[in-house]
C-alpha positions as CSV (number, residue, x, y, z in Angstrom):
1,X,-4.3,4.1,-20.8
2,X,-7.9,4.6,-20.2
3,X,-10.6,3.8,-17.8
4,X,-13.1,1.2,-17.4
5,X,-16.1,0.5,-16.2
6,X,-17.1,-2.8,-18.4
7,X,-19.5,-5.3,-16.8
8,X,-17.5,-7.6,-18.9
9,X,-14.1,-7.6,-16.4
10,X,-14.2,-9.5,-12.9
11,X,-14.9,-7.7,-9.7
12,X,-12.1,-7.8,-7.3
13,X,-12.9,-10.6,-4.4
14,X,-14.3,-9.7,-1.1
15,X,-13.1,-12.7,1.1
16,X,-13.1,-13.1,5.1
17,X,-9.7,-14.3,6.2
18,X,-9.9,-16.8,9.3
19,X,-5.8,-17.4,8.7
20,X,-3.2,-17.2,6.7
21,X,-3.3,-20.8,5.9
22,X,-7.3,-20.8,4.6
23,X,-6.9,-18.1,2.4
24,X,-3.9,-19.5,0.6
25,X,-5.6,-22.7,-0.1
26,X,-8.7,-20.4,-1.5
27,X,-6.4,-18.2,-3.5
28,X,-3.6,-20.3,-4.6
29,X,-3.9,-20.0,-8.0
30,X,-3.5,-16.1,-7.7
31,X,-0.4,-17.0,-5.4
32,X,1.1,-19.2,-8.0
33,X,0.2,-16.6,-10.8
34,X,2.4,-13.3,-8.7
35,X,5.1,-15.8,-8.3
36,X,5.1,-17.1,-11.6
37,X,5.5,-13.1,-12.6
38,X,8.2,-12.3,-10.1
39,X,10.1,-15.2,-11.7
40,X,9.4,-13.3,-15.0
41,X,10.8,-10.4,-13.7
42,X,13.8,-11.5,-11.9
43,X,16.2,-15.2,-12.0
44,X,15.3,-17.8,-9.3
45,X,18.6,-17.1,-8.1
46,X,18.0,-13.5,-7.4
47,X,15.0,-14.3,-5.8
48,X,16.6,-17.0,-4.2
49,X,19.0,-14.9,-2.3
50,X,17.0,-11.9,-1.5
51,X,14.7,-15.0,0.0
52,X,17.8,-15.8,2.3
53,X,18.4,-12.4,3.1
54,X,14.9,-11.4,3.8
55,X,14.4,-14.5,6.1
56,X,17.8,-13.4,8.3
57,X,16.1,-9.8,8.5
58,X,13.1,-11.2,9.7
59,X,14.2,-13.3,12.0
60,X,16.9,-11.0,13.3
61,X,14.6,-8.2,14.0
62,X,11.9,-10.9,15.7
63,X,9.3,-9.9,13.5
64,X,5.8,-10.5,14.6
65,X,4.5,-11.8,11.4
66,X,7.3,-14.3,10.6
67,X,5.2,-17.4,11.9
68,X,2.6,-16.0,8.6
69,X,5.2,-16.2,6.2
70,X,6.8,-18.7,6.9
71,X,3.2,-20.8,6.4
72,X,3.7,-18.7,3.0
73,X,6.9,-20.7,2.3
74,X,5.8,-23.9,3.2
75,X,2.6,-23.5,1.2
76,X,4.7,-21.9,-1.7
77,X,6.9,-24.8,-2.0
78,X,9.9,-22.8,-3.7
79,X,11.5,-19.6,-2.6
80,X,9.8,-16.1,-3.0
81,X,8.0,-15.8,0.3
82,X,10.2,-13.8,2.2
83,X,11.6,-11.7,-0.5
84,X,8.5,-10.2,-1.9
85,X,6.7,-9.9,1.8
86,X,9.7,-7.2,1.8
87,X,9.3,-5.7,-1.5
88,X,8.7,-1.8,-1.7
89,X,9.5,-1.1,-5.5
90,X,6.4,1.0,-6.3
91,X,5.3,4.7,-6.7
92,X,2.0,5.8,-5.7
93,X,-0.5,9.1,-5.6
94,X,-3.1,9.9,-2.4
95,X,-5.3,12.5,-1.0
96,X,-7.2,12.7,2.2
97,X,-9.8,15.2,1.9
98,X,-13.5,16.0,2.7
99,X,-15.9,14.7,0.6
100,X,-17.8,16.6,-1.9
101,X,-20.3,17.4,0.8
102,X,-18.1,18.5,3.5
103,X,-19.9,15.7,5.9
104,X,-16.7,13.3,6.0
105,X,-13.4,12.4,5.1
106,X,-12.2,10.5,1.9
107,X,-9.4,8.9,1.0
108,X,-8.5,8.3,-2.8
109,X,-5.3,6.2,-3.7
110,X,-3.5,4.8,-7.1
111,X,-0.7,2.3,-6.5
112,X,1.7,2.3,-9.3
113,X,4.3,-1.0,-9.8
114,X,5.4,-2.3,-12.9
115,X,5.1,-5.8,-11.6
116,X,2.3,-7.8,-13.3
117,X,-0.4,-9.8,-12.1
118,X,-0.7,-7.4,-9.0
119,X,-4.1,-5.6,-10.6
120,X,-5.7,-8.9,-12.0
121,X,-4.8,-11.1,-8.8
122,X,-5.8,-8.4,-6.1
123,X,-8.1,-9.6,-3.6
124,X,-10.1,-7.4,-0.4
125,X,-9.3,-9.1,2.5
126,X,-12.0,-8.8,5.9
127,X,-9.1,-9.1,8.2
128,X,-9.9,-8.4,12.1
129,X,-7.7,-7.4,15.3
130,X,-8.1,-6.3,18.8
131,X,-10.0,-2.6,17.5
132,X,-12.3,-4.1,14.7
133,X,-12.6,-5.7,11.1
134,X,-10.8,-4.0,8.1
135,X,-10.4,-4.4,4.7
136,X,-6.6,-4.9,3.1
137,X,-6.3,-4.4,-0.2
138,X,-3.8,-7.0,-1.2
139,X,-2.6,-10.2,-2.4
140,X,-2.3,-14.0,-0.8
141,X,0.7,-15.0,0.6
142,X,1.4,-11.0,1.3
143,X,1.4,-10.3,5.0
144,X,1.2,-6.4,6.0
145,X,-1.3,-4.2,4.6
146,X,-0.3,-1.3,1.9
147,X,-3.6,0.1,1.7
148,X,-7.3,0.0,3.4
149,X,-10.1,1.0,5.7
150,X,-11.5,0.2,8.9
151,X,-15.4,1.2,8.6
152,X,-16.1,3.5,11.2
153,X,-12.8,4.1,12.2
154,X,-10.0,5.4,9.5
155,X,-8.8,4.6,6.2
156,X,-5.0,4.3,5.3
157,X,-2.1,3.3,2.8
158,X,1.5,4.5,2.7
159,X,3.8,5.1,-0.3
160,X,7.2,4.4,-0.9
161,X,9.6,7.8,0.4
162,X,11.7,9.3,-1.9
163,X,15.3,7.9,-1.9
164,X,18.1,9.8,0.2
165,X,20.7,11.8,-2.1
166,X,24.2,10.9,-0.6
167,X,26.0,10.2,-3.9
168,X,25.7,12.0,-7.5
169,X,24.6,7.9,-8.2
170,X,20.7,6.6,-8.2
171,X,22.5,3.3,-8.0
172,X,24.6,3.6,-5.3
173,X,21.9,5.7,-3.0
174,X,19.8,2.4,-3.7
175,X,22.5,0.5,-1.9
176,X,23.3,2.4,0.7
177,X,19.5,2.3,1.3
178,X,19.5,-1.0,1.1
179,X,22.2,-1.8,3.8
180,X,21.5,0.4,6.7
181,X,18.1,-1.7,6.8
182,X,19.9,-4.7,7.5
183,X,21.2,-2.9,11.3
184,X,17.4,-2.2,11.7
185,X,15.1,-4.1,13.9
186,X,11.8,-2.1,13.8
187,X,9.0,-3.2,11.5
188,X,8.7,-2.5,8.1
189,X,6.0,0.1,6.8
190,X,3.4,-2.5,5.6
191,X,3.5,-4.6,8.9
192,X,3.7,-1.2,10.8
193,X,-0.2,-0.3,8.8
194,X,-1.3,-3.9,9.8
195,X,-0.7,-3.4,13.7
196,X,-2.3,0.3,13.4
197,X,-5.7,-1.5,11.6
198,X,-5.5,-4.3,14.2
199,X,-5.0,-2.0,17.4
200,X,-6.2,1.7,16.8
201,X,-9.7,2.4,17.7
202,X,-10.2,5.5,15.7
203,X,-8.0,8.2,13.3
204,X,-6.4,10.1,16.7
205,X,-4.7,6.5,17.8
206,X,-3.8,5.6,14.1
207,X,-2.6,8.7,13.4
208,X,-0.1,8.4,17.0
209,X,0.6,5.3,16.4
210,X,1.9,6.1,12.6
211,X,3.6,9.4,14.0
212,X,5.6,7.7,17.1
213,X,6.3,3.8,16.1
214,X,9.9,3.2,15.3
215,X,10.1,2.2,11.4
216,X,12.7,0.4,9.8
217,X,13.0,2.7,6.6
218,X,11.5,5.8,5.8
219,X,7.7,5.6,4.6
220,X,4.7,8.4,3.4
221,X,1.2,8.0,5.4
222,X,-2.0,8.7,4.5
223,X,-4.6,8.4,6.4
224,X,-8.1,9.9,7.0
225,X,-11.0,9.4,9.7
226,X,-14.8,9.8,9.7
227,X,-15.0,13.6,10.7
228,X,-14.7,16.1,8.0
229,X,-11.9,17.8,9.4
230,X,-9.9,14.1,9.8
231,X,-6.8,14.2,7.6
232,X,-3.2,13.9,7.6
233,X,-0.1,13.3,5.5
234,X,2.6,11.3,7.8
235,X,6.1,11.7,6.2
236,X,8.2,9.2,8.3
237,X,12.2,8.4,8.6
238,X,13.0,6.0,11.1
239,X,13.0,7.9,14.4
240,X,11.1,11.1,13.0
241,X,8.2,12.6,11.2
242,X,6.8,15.5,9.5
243,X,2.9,15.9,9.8
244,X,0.5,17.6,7.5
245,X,-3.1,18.1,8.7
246,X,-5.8,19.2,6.7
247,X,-6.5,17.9,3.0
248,X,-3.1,16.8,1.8
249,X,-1.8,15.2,-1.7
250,X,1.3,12.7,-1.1
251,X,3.0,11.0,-3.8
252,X,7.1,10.1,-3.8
253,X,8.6,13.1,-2.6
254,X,8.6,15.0,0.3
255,X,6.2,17.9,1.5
256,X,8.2,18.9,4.9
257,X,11.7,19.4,5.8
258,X,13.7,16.0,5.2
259,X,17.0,15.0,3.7
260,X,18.1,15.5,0.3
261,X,16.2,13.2,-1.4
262,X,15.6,11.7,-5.2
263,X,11.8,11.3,-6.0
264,X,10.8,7.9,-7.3
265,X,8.3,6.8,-10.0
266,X,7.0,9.3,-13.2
267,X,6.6,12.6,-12.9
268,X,6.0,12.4,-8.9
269,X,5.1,16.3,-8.8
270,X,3.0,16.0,-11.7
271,X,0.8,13.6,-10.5
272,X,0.4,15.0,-7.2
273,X,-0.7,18.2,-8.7
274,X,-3.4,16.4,-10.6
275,X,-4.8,15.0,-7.5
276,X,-4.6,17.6,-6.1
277,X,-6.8,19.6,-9.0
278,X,-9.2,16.7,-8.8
279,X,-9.6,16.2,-5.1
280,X,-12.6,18.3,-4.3
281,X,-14.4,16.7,-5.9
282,X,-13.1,13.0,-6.2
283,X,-15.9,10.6,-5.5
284,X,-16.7,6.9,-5.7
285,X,-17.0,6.7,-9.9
286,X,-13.1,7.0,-10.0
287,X,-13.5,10.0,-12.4
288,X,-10.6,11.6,-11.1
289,X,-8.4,8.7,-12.6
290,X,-6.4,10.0,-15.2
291,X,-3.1,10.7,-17.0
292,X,-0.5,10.9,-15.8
293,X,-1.8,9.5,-12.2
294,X,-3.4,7.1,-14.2
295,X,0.0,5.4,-16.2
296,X,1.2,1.8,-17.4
297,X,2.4,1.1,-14.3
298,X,-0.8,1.5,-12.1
299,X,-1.8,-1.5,-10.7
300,X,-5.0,-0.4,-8.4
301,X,-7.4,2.5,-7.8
302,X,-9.3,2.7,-5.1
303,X,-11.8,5.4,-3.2
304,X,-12.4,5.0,0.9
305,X,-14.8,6.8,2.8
306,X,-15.1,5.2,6.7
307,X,-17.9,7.3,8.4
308,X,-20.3,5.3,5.4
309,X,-18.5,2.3,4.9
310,X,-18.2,2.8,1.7
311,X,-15.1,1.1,-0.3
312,X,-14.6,1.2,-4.0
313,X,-11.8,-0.4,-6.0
314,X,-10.5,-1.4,-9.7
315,X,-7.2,-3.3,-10.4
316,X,-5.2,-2.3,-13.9
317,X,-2.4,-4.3,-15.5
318,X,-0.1,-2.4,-18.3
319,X,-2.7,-2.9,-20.6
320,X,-5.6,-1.2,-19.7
321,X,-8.4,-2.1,-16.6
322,X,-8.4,-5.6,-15.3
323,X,-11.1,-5.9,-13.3
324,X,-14.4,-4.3,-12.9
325,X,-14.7,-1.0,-10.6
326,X,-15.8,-2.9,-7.6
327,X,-18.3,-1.5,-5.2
328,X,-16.8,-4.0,-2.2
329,X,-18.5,-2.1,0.9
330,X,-21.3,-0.1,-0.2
331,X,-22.6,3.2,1.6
């Protein structure tokens, strides 16, 4: 896969959100198009169940974005709402750095799913909560936040953890996985980033609030501030984490001492070692995207610097670049 910078390609959307309900009736076609992929990837019934299951969990563990999802639903018409709203399949690649200058902090992500219609249908969102406005990086009808940035304040995303190694079976960990969330009532990792963007005032709150919150499975943090020296990789299990300061790479494995663990996604060292290489200087023009960072399964790229503001993304589909490399908050 290559790069693209074509003037030819849609920007990604820059759209205030007032409620859940306005912007699913702005972005309903994009709504319809994810589900009409997730039906692609997986039968109605499968979707159908996890829906049931998903919507127990939710309601079990009183989750406090339930009310948005179920507006989802009802808007949706068919099931898929609650299912995907807690879908974690992906792998991804961050670093939180200084930038090139040494006069702030940058973050620079690539989220990798093999799920399509997530880079052609992503949209930035101008959400706002009790500390400020952000921008989420995400899709309608999807309620936490996987990556973004408050200007002024911190950017963020988290990537999927590595899997626990109890068995000699990748199958059977993915189980076991899978059922000790159901006995869990804290929130999952995306809705965790959402209440840290809506509540913490700057990258010393976020970075507490990421570090102590109970989480209901285990999750990787990024997250930088506006000072130079601002930076942190938050490895998190449910009741636990391992903190790295300073310019940090995180991809699907673990830095610190955790379980046993089986690394998700391709080549999770490789890539993080490319980062890595790259990070000094990574900047705004997404140079730094490339093999094997950059794959078949990357679905966004994006570059986040909060002390400027300055916020530049491009979505990807199997295929090659889907949209423009979108400056949405420029310096």
């Amino acid at each position: 896969m290559t790069q693209s910078r074509s003037d030819n390609l849609p920007r990604i959307p820059l759209r205030r959100v007032g409620g859940m309900v306005g912007l699913l009736e702005a972005e309903r076609g994009r709504l319809n198009a994810l589900i009409a992929a997730a039906e692609r990837s997986y039968p109605r019934s499968v979707i159908a169940l996890g829906d049931r299951l998903s919507r127990r969990w939710l309601e079990k563990s009183a989750n406090p974005y339930l009310a948005e999802i179920e507006t989802v639903d009802q808007v949706l018409g068919r099931p898929g709402a609650f299912f995907l709203n807690l879908s974690y399949e992906w792998a991804c690649t961050c670093s939180v750095g200084p930038t090139p200058d040494g006069q702030a902090s940058r973050l620079t992500r690539v989220l990798d799913w093999p799920f399509d219609g997530l880079g052609a249908q992503i949209i930035a969102a101008r959400q706002s909560g009790p500390a400020g406005e952000w921008i989420n990086l995400t899709w309608p009808g999807f309620t936490g936040t996987i990556q973004g940035m408050a200007p002024g304040r911190f950017a963020a995303a988290f990537n999927q953890a590595p899997m626990r190694r109890r068995t000699p079976s990748r199958i059977i960990d993915w189980g076991l996985d899978r059922f000790g969330l159901w006995g869990r009532r804290a929130l999952p990792p995306g809705h965790l980033l959402r209440q840290v963007f809506e509540r913490a005032r700057d990258f010393a709150e976020a970075k507490a609030q990421l570090m102590q919150s109970p989480l209901a499975m285990p999750a990787i943090f990024s997250l930088c501030g506006t000072g130079p020296e601002e930076q942190a990789v938050i490895e998190r299990l449910e009741h636990k984490a391992a903190v790295h300061d300073g310019p940090q790479v995180a991809a699907n494995h673990w830095l610190g001492p955790m379980p046993r663990a089986r690394s998700r996604g391709t080549d999770s060292e490789g890539r993080a070692r490319l980062m890595g290489s790259a990070a000094p200087a990574a900047g705004p023009d997404l140079a730094w995207l490339r093999p094997p960072v950059l794959n078949e399964t990357t679905r966004l790229a994006l570059y986040a610097e909060p002390a400027s503001g300055r916020l530049v993304a491009q979505g990807f589909e199997a295929d090659g670049p889907a949209t423009a490399v979108t400056e949405l908050l420029p310096a």
